[in-house]
N, C-alpha and C positions, 0 to 999 in steps of 0.2 A: 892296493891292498884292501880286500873285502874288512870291514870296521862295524856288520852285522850287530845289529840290536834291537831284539823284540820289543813292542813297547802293545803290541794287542792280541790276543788268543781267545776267537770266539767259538766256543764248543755248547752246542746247540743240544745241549743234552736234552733238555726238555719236548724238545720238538723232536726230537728221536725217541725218547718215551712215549709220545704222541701217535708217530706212525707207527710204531711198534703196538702201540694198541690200536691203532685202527684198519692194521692188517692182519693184528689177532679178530678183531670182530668180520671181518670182511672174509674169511676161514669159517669160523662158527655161522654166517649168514651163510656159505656156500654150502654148506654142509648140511642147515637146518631146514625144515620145509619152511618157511616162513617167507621167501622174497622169492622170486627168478633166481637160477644159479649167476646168472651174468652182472646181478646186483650185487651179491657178493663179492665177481671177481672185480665191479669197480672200488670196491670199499680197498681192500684187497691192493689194489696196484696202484689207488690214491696214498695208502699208510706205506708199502713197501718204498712206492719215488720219492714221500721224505728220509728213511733211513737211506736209501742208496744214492740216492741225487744231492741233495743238500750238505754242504760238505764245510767243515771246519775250514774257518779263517782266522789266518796268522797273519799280523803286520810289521814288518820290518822296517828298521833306517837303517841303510846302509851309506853312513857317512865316507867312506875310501873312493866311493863310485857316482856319490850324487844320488839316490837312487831310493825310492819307497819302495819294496819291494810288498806287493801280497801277494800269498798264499793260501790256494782254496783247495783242500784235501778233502778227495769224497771216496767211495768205494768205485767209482768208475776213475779215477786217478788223480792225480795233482796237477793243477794248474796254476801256474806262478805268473804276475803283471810286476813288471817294474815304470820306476815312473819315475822321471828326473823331479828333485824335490824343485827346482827353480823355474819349474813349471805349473809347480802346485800354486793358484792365486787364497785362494780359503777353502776351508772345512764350515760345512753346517753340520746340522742333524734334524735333516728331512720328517716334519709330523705326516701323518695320512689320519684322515678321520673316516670313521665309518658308521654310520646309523643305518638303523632297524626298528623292525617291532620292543625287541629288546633292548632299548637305548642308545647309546653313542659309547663308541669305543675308540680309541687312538694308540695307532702304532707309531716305530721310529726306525732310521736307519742313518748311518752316517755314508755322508758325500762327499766326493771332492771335487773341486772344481776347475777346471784349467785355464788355463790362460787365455786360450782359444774357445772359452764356454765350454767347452765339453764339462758333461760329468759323471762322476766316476764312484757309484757307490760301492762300499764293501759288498754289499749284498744286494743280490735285484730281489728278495722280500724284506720287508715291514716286519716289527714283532714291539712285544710290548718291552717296558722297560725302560724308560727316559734319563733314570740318572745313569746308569752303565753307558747308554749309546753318549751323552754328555761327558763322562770319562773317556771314553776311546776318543770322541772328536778333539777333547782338551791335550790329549794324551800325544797326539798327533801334532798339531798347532806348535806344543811346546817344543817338539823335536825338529820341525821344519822351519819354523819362525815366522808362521803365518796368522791370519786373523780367524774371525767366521764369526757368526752369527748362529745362538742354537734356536733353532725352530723358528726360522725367519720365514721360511714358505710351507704355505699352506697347499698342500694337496689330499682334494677330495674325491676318493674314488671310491668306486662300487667295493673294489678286490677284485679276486679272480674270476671270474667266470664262473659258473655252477655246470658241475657235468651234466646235470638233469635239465638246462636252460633248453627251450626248444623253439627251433624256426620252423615257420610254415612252409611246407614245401610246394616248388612248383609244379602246375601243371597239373593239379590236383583233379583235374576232369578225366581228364587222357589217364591217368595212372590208376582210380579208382572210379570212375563212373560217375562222380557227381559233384558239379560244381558249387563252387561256395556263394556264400548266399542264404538269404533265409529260405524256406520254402516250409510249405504244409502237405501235412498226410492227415486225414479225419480229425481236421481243427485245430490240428497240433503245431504251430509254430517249429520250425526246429533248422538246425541248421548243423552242418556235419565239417570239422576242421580236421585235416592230417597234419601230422610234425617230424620233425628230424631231429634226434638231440642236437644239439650245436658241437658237438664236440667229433658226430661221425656224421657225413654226408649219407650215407648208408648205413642200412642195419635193421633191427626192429623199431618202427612208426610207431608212435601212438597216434589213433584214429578216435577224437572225441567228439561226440556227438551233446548237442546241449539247447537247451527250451526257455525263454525266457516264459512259459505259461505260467510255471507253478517257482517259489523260491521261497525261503527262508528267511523271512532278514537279516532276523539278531539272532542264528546260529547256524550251524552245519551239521549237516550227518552224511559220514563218510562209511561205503560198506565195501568192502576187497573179499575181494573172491580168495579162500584159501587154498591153499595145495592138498593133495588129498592126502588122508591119512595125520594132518593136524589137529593136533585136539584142540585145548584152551591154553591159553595161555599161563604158562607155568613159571618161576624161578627167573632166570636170567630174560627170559623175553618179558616177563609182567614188568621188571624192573625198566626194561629198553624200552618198555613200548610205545611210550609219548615220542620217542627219538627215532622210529623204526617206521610209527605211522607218518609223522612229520615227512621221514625222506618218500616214502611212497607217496603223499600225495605229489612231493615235490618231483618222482616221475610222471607225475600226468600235467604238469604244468601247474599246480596249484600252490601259491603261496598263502600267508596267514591272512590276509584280503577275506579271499574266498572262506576262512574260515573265524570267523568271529567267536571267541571263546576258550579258544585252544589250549589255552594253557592251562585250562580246568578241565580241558576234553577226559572221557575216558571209555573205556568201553562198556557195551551192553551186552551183559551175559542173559539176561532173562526174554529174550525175545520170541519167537516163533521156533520150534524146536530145530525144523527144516532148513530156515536160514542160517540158523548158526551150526549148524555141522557143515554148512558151507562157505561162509562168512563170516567176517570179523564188521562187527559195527560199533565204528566209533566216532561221539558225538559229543557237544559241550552241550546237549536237553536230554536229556534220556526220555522225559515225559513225552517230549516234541519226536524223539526219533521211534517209540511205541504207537506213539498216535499214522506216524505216516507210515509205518510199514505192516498196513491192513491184508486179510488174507489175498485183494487182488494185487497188491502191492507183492509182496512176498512169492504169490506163485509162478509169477516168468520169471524170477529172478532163479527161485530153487530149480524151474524147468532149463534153464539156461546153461546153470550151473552142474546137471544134467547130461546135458550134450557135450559140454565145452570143458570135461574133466582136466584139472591142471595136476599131472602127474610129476613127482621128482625127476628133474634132469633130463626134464623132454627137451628137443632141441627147440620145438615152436610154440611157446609157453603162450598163448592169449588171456592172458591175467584180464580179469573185467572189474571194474571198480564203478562206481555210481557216488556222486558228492550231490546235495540237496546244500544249497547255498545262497548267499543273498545276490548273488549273481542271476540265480536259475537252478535250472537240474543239469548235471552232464553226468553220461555215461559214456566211459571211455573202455577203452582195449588195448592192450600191446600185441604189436607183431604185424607181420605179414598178412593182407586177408584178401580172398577171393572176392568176385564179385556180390556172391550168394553170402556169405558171411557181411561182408558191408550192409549188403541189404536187413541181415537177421538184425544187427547191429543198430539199426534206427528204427525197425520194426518193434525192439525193447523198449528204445527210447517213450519213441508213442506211448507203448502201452502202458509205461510207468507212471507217463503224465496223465493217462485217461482215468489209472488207478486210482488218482489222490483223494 
């Protein structure tokens, strides 16, 4: 006789208001001229796979059958695990630490462990919350009659992955003409890397080009090529745009490293008129990013952006961005490129640095 008795209900409401806003933004970015439409659709189907994927856990004891029973309810269906209780050895509640620019953070989840070492957590994510996940593990324990240890092990990891992480890809001679390596054009040091997000073996490259000549130490300046027909930034994008610039650079491979200051960064509206009806420039010096973007600075950038108009909803968007950093110079591109465009593409580079 089934003898069912819930003793945990985790409804992850918060995390559902979460993707629920982050595929309302990931709609408003498809829609605005401000990103690639494909940046959108990752915001987009990163916030929709928490509302639909992640799915309420219920934990039963079902004393008639021996039997822990959970229950994971998602929009894609219910999946139920049982689990002889006389197999369960202990409950922990697994910590994960994570540091950053922005400090150290610690999640939790609760575990179970088998007899045979397997283990078994409610949830393969982390999330915060230490005395609730300590309730469910106690919660547990008391119904089974077993021990545990809360936050006995330490695991330190990254977290997940970042869509925008990029590997170098092979073969980069044969695929685009030019091998990696430094090399020179008219004294210009320079040297040209392709990538693949990590996330698609195919698709649109970013193809960044970068100069140890000239650099920045103690700041950045970052200029993105806008889509046509953008004005300034107005209302809900002035308000996004530390969070908006942050993910762009982080499709070109650039973390806070590359940019020292950032969290004061802002943008430069008063700059060359040319540029910025092309460009968005944003910088933690504003003095330092007026001083380097001199009329021969500025004019292969407006001639570029010229040729290489980024229209809404073009299928082969070549977004061009340029970062002045304590790294160096790069000037990077998304998409697909010809031979002739690769070549246009370091022929910039030079000229940006010959600019300074």
């Amino acid at each position: 006789m089934s003898e069912r008795k819930q003793i945990i209900r985790d409804f992850p409401v918060f995390l559902y208001i979460f993707g629920a806003g982050f595929a309302a933004v990931g709609l408003w970015l498809f829609f605005s001229l401000f990103a690639p439409w494909w940046v959108g659709g990752i915001f987009f189907l990163c916030g929709a796979a928490l509302v639909v994927f992640v799915p309420v856990v219920t934990v039963f004891v079902d004393r008639g059958r021996g039997l822990l029973v959970i229950e994971r309810l998602s929009l894609t269906g219910k999946r139920v695990q049982e689990i002889p209780t006389d197999q369960i050895a202990s409950v922990y509640v697994d910590q994960r630490v994570s540091s950053d620019e922005d400090g150290t953070s610690y999640t939790y989840r609760v575990v179970l462990v088998l007899d045979n070492g397997e283990e078994v957590p409610l949830r393969k994510s982390s999330s915060s919350g230490r005395k609730q996940k300590v309730r469910w593990a106690d919660a547990i324990r008391e119904e089974i009659g077993v021990s545990g240890v809360d936050e006995d092990r330490l695991s330190i990891r990254e977290g997940l992955e970042q869509a925008f992480a990029l590997n170098p890809i092979q073969d980069q001679e044969e695929k685009i003409g030019i091998a990696p390596g430094v090399q020179e054009s008219n004294g210009v040091h320079w040297q040209l890397e392709t990538f693949n997000y990590a996330s698609a073996s195919q698709g649109a490259p970013v193809h960044r080009w970068s100069s140890t000549d000239i650099d920045t130490p103690n700041d950045f300046v970052f200029i993105v090529q806008k889509v046509e027909g953008m004005g300034e930034q107005r209302g809900l994008m002035k308000l996004a745009g530390k969070f908006l610039f942050k993910t762009s650079m982080q499709m070109y491979g650039f973390d806070e490293s590359f940019a020292p200051g950032l969290q004061n960064a802002k943008i430069v509206e008063n700059v060359d008129k040319r540029l910025a009806e092309n460009y968005f420039v944003y910088t933690s010096n504003p003095v330092l990013a007026r001083q380097l973007l001199n009329p021969w600075m500025v004019m292969p950038l407006v001639s570029w952006s010229a040729r290489y108009e980024l229209r809404p909803r073009d299928q082969e968007m070549h977004q061009l961005a340029v970062l002045f950093s304590p790294y160096g110079l790069y000037v990077s591109q998304l998409g697909q490129l010809d031979q002739a465009e690769v070549d246009e593409l370091i022929a910039l580079g030079v000229e940006l640095v010959r600019a300074k």
